[in-house]
C-alpha positions as CSV (number, residue, x, y, z in Angstrom):
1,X,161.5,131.2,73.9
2,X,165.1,130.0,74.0
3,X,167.7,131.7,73.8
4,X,169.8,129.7,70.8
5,X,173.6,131.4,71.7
6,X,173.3,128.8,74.9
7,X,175.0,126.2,72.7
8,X,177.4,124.7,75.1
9,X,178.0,121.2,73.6
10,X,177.7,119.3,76.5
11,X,175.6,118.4,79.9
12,X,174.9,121.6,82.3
13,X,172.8,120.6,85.5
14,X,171.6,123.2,88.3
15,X,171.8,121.0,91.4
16,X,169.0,121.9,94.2
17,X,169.9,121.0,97.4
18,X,167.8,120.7,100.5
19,X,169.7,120.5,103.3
20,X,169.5,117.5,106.2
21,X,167.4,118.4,108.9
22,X,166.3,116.8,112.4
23,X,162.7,115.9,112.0
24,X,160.9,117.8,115.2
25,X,158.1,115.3,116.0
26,X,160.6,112.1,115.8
27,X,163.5,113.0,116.4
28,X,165.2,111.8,113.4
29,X,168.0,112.4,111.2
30,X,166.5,113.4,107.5
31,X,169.2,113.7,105.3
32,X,169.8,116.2,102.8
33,X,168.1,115.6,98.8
34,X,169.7,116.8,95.5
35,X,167.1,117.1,92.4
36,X,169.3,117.7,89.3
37,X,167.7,119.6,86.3
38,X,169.2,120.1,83.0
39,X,169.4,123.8,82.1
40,X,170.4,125.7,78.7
41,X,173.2,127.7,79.4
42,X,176.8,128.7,78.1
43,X,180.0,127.8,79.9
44,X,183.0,130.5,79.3
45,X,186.6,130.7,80.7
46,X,187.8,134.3,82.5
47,X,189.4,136.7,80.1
48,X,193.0,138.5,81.4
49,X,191.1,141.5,82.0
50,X,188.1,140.0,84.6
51,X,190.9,138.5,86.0
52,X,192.1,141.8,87.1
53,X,189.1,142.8,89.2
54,X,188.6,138.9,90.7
55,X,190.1,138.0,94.1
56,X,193.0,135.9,94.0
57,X,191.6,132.9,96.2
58,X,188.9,132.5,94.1
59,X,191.0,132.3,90.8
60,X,193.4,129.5,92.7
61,X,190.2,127.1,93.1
62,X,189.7,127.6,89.4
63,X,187.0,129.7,88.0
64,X,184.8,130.2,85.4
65,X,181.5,131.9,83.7
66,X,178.3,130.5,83.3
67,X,175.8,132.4,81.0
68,X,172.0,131.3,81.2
69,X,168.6,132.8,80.6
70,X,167.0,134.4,83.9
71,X,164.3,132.0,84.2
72,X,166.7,129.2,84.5
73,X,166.9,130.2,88.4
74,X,170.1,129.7,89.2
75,X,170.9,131.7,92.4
76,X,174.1,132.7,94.1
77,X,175.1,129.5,96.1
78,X,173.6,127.0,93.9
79,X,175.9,124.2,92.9
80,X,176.1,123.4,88.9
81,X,177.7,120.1,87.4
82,X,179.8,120.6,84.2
83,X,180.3,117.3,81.8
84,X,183.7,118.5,80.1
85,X,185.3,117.3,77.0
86,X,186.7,114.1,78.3
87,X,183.6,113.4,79.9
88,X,184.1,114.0,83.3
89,X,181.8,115.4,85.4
90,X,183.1,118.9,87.8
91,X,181.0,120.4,90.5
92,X,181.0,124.1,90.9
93,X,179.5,126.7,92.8
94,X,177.6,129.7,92.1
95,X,179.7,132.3,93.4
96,X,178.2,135.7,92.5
97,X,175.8,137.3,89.6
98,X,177.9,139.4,87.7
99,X,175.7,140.8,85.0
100,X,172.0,140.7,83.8
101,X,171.3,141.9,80.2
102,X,167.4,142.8,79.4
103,X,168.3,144.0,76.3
104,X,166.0,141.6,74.7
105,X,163.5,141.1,77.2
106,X,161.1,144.0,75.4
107,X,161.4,142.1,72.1
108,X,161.3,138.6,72.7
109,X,161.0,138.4,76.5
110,X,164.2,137.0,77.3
111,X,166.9,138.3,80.3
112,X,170.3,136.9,80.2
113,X,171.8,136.2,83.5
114,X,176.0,135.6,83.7
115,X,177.1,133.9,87.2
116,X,180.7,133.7,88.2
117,X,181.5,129.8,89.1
118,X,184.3,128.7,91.8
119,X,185.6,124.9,91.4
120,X,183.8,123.0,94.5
């Protein structure tokens, strides 16, 4: 089931990466792959009072929240791409999980998941 109040108007992609790696049996140089999937999600800016508790550094690179369903798995170090309203395309990173609501996971089996995102 989706969860409709992940109405962000535009693009969000979760970008997988697999990083380069020396191939062991030929000694070659494989270099790293991206697979981009479109996920449902919402995009938020940091209130006054989250900004508070963040760290200072973090804030400077720009930050954000991203709120998206569990199953979506996004992880802590995945890299998301953001079309914005003059349709640009920014790079983030998942920072850290800051919150997980099951509230209506026993009714309609769905787990919100909000991720704090740094500016790559």
């Amino acid at each position: 089931m989706s969860f409709d109040l992940f109405d962000y108007p535009r693009t969000i992609t979760k970008v997988d990466v697999t990083e380069g790696y020396t191939n062991q049996s030929t000694g070659e140089w494989v270099p790293e792959s991206t697979i981009e999937t479109s996920i449902s999600a919402h995009i938020t800016d940091i209130s006054l009072k989250e900004r508070q508790y963040l760290d200072a550094a973090v804030l400077e690179k720009g930050a954000r929240k991203l709120s998206c369903e569990s199953s979506a798995g996004v992880v802590v170090g995945d890299r998301i791409k953001i079309t914005e309203e003059d349709s640009s395309e920014t790079e983030w990173i998942v920072n850290s999980k800051l919150s997980e609501s099951s509230l209506m996971k026993q009714y309609v089996n769905v787990s919100r998941s909000t991720f704090l995102l740094v500016r790559k």
